[in-house]
C-alpha positions in Angstrom: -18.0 -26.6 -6.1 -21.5 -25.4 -4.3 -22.0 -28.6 -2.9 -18.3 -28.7 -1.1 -18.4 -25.3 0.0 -21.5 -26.2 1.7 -20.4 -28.7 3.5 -17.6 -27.3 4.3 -19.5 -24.1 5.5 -21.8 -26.5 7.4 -19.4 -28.7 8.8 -17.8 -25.8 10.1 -20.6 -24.0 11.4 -21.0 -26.7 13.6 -17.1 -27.3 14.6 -16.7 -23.8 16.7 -18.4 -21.4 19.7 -19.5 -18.6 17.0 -20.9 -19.8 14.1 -22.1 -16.5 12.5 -17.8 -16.0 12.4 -17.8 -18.5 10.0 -17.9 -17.5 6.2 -15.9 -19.6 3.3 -14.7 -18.1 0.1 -14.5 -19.8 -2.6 -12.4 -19.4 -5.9 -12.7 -21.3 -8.5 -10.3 -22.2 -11.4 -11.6 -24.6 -14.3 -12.3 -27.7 -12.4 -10.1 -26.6 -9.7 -11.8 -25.5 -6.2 -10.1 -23.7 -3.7 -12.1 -23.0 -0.3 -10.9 -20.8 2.4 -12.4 -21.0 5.9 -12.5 -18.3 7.7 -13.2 -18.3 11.9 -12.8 -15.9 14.6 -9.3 -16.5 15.8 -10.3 -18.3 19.1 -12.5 -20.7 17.0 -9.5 -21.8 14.2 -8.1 -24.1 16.7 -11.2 -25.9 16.7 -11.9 -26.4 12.9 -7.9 -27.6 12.9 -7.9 -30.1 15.7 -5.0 -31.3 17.3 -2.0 -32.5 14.8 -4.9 -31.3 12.1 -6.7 -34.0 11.9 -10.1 -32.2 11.9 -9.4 -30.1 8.9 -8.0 -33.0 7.4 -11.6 -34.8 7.9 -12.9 -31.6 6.7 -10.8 -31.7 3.3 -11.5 -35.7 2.7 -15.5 -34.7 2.8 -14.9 -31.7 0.7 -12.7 -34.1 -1.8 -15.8 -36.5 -1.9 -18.3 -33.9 -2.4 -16.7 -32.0 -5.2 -16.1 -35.5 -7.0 -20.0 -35.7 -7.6 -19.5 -32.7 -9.4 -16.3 -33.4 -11.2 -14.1 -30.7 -9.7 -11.2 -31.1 -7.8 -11.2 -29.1 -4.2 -8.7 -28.1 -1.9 -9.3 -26.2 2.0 -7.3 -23.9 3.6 -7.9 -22.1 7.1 -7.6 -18.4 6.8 -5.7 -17.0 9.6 
């Protein structure tokens, strides 16, 4: 899972106004991922885009990068 939460983190980073805001925790079950973004609260309408299509990129790329390591992940926004 280091190499999703990376990108999420990075992908992120680069989504919103304040990037030191930006931290993901991650939590990890077996092979299952779960990352949790967490954003100043004027930046989390940035990383979800409108109808959520940005964190829905953001998931797909995560998906793809925990599959080179065999691990299923999911992303939630923290509110």
């Amino acid at each position: 899972g280091a190499r999703a939460r990376a990108s999420v983190e990075h992908i992120a980073r680069h989504l919103v106004d304040d990037p030191d805001g930006v931290f993901v925790d991650a939590n990890e079950r077996g092979d299952n991922v779960t990352l949790l973004v967490h954003a100043s609260p004027g930046d989390l309408g940035r990383i979800i885009g409108k109808r959520g299509r940005v964190i829905q990129a953001v998931r797909q790329v995560a998906r793809a990068a925990g599959a080179t390591e065999d691990v299923r992940v999911t992303v939630d926004v923290a509110e």
